[in-house]
ZADO-1210 file (C-alpha; in nm, 4 decimals, padded with zeros to 6 digits):
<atoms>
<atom x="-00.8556" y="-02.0704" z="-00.1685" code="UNK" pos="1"/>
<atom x="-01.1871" y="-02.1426" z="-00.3330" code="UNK" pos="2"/>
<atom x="-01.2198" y="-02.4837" z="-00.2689" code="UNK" pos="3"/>
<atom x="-00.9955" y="-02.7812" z="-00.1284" code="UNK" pos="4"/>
<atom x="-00.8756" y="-02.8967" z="-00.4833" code="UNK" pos="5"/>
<atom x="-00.8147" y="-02.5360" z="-00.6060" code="UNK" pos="6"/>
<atom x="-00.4633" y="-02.3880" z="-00.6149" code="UNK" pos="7"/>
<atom x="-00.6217" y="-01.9993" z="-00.6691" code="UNK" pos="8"/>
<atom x="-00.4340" y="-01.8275" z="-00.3809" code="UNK" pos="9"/>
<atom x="-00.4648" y="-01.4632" z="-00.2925" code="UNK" pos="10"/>
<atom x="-00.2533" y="-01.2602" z="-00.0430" code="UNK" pos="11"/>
<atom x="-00.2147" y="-00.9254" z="00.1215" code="UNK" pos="12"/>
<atom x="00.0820" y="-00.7649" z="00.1240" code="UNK" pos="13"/>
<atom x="00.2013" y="-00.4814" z="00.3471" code="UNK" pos="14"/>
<atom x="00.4720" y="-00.2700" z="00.4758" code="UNK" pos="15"/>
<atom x="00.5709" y="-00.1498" z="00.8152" code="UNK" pos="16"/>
<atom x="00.8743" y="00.0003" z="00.8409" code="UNK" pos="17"/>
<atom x="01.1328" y="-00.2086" z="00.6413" code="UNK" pos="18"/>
<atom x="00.9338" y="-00.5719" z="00.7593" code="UNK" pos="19"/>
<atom x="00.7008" y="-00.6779" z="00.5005" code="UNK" pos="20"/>
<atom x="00.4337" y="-00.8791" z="00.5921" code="UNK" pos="21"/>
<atom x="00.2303" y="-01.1303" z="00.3602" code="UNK" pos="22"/>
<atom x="-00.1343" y="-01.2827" z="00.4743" code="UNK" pos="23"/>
<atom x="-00.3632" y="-01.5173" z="00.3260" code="UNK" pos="24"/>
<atom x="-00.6781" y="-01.3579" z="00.2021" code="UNK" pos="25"/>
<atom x="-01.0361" y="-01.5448" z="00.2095" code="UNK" pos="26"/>
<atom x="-01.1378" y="-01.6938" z="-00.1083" code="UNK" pos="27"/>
<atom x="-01.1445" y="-01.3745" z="-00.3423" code="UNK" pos="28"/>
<atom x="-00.9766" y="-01.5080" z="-00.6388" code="UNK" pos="29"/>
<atom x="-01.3364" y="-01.3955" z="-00.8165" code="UNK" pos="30"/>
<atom x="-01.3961" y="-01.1160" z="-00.6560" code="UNK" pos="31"/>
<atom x="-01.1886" y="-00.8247" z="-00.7564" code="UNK" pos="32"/>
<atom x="-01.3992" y="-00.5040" z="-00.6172" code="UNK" pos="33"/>
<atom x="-01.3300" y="-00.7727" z="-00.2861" code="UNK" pos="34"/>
<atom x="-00.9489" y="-00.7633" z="-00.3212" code="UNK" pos="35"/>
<atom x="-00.9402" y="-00.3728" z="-00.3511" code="UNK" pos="36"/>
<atom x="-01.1758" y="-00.3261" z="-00.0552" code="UNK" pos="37"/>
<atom x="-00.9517" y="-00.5879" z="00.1564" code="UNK" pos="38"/>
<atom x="-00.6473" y="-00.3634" z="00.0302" code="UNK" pos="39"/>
<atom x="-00.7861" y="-00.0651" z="00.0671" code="UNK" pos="40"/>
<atom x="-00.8401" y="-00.1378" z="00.4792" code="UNK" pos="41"/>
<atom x="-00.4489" y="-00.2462" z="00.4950" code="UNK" pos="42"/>
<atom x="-00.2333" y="00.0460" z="00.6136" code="UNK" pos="43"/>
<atom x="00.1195" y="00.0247" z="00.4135" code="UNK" pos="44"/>
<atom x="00.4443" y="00.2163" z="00.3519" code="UNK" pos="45"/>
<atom x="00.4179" y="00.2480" z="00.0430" code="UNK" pos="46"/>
<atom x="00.1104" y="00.1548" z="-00.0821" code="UNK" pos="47"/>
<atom x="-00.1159" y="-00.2491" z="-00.0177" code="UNK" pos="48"/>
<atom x="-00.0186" y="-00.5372" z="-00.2379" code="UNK" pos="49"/>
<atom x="-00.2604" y="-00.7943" z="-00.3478" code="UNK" pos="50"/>
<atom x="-00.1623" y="-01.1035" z="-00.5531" code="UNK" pos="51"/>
<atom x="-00.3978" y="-01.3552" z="-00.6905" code="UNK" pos="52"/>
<atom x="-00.2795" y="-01.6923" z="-00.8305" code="UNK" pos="53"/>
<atom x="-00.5766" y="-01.8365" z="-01.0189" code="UNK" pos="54"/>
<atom x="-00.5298" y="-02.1803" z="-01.1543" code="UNK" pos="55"/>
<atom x="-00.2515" y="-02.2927" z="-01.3658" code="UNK" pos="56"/>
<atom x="-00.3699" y="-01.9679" z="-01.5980" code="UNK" pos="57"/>
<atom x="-00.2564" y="-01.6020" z="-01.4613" code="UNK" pos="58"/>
<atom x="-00.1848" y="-01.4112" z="-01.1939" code="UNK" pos="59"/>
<atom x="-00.3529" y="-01.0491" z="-01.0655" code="UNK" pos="60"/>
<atom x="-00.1421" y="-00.7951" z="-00.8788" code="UNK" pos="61"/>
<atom x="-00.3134" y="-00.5083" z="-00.6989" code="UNK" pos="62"/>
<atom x="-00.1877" y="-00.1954" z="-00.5502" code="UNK" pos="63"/>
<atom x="-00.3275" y="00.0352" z="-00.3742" code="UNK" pos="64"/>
<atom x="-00.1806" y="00.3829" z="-00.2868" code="UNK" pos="65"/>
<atom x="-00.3543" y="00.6520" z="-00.0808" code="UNK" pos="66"/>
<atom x="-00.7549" y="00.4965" z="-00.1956" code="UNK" pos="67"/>
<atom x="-00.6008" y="00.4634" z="-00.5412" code="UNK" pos="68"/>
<atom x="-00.5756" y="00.1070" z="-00.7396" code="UNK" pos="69"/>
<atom x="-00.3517" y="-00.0059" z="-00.9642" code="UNK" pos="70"/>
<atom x="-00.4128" y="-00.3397" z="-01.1436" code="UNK" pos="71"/>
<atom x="-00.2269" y="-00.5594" z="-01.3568" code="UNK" pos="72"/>
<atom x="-00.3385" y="-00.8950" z="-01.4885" code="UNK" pos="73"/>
<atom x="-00.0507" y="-01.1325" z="-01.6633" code="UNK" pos="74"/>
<atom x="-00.2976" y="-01.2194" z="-01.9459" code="UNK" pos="75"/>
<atom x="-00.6289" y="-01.0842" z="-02.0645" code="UNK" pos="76"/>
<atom x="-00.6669" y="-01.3851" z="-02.3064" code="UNK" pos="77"/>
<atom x="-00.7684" y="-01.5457" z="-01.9823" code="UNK" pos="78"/>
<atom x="-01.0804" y="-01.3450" z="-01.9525" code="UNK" pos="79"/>
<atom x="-01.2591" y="-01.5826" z="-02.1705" code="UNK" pos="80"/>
<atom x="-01.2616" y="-01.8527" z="-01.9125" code="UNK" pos="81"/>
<atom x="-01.2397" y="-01.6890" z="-01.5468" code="UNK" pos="82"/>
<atom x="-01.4581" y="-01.4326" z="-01.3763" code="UNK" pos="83"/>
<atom x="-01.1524" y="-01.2430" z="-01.2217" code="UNK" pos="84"/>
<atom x="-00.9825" y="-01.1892" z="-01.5405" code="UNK" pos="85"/>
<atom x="-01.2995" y="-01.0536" z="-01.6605" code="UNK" pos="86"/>
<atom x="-01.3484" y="-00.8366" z="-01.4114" code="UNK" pos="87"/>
<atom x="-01.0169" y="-00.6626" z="-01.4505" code="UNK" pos="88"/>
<atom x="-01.0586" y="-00.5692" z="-01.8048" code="UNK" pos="89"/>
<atom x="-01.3889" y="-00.4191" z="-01.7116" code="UNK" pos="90"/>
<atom x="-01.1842" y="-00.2220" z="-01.4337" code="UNK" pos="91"/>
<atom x="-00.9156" y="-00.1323" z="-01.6990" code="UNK" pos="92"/>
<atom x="-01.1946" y="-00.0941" z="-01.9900" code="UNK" pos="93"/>
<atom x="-01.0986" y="-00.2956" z="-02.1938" code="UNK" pos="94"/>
<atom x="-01.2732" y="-00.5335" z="-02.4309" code="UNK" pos="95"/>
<atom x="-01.2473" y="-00.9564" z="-02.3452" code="UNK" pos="96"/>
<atom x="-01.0433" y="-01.0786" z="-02.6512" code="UNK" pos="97"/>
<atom x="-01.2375" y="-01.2824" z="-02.9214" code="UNK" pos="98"/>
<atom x="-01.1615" y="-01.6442" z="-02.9955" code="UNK" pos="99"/>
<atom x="-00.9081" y="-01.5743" z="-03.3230" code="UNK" pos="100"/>
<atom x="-00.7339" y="-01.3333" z="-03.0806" code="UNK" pos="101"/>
<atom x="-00.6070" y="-01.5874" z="-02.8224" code="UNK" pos="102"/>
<atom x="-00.2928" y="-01.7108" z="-02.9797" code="UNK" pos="103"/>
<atom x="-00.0273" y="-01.5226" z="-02.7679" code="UNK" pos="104"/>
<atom x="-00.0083" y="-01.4184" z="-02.3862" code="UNK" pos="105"/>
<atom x="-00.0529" y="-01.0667" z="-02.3437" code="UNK" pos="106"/>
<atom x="-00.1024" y="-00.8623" z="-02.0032" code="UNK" pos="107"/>
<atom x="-00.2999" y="-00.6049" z="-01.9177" code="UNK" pos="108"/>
<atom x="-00.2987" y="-00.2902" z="-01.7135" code="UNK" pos="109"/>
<atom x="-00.0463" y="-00.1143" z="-01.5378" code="UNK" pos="110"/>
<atom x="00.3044" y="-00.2821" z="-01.6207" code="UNK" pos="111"/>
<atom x="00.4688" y="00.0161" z="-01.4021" code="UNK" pos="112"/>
<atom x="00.2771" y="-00.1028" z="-01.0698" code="UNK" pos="113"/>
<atom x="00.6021" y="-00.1787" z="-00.9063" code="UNK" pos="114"/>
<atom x="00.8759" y="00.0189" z="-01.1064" code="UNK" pos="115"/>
<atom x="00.9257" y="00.2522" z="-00.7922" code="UNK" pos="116"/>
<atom x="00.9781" y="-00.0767" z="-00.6035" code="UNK" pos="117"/>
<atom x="01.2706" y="-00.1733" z="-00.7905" code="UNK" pos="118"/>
<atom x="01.0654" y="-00.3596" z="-01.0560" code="UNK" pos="119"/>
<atom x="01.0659" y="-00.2300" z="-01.4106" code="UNK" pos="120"/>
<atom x="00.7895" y="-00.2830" z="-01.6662" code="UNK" pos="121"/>
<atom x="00.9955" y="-00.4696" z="-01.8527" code="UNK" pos="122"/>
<atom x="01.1013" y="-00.7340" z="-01.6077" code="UNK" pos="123"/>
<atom x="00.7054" y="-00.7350" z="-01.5581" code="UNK" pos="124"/>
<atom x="00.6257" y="-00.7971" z="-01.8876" code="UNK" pos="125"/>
<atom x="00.9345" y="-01.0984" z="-01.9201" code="UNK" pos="126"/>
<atom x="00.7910" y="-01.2598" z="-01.5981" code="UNK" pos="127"/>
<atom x="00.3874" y="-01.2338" z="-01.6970" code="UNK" pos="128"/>
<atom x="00.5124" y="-01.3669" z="-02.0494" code="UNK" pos="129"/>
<atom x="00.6778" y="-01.6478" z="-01.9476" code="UNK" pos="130"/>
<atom x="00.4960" y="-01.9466" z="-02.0263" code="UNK" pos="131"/>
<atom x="00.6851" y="-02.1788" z="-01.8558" code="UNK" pos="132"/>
<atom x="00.6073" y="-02.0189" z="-01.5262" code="UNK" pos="133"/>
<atom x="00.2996" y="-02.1150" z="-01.3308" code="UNK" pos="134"/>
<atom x="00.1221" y="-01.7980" z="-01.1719" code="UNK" pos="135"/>
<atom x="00.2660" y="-01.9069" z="-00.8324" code="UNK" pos="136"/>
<atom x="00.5679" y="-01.9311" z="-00.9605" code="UNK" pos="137"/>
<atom x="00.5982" y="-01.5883" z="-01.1253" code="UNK" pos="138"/>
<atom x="00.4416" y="-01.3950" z="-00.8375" code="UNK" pos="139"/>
<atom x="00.7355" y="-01.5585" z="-00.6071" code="UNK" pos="140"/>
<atom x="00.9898" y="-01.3880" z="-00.8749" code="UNK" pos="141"/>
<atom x="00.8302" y="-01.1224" z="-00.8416" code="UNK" pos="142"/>
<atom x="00.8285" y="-01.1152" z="-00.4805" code="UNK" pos="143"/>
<atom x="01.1773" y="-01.1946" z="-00.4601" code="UNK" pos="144"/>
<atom x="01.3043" y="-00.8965" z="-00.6706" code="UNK" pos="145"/>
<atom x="01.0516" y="-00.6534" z="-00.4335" code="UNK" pos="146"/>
<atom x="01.1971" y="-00.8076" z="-00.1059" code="UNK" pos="147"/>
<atom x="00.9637" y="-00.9892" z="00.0517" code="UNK" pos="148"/>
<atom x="00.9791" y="-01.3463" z="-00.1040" code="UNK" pos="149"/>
<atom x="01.0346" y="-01.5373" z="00.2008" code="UNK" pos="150"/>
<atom x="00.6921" y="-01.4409" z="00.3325" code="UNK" pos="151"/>
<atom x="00.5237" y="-01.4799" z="-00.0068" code="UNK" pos="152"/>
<atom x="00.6888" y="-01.7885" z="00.0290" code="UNK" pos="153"/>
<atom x="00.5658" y="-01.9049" z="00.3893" code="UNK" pos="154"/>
<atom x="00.1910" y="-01.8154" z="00.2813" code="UNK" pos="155"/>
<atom x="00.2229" y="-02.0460" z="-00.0254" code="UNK" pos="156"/>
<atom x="00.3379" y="-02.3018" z="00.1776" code="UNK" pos="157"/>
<atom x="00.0760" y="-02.2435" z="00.3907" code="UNK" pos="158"/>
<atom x="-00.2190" y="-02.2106" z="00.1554" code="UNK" pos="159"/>
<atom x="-00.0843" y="-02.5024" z="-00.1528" code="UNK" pos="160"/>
<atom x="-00.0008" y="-02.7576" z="00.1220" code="UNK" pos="161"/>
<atom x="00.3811" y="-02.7571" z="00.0155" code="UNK" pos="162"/>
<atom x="00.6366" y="-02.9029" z="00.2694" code="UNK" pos="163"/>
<atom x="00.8891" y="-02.6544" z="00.3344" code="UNK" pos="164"/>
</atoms>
């Protein structure tokens, strides 16, 4: 977390066997060359996870298969305001929206970074869409329908302070 009023989270997630495994990550919710190095020193079945959680705005998920990363941010409208968002269009190469283009939620990236997991770009698309859904909130959907929600679950508890 970036500071002690924040709720940015990011986490590491990995695979051994049929266990997944979710840590904490220092504060590198502005930092994305930072999350892909961290990811890219995880051995996984299957390739590293990271998710970032920044604010009440979007979430990042990274994944990172044999030195090669996938990103996905929920919405590039939020590359006006935060330094992470920004740095994944740059990554993607893509241009930061202007102003009069900021009246919907749209991601950005690779909306088929977990189809082989059992996660469609579709569903994807529903859950980064959803603007009911905080990014914590959506990343533990999205954790559930990959398998390893409980852990997610046990680091956010962990890192937002929640009783369980």
């Amino acid at each position: 977390m970036t500071d002690s009023e924040s709720s940015d989270v990011a986490v590491v997630v990995s695979r051994e066997d049929a266990t997944w495994d979710v840590d904490l990550l220092p504060p590198l919710t502005e930092d994305l060359a930072g999350l892909i190095q961290v990811l890219r020193q995880q051995p996984s079945i299957g390739g590293t996870i990271g998710l970032a959680a920044v604010g009440d705005d979007f979430f990042v998920a990274i994944r990172v298969i044999a030195g090669q990363a996938s990103v996905f941010l929920s919405d590039l409208t939020a590359a006006v305001d935060w330094p992470l968002a920004r740095q994944v269009l740059a990554h993607l190469d893509l241009v930061i929206p202007d102003d009069e283009d900021l009246d919907q939620v749209l991601p950005a990236g690779d909306l088929s970074i977990f189809a082989d997991l059992g996660l469609d770009e579709m569903d994807l698309g529903m859950i980064a869409g959803d603007l009911d859904l905080f990014p914590d909130e959506a990343l533990a959907i999205i954790a559930r329908k990959l398998g390893f929600g409980q852990a997610l679950e046990r680091a956010l508890t962990l890192a937002l302070g929640r009783v369980p």
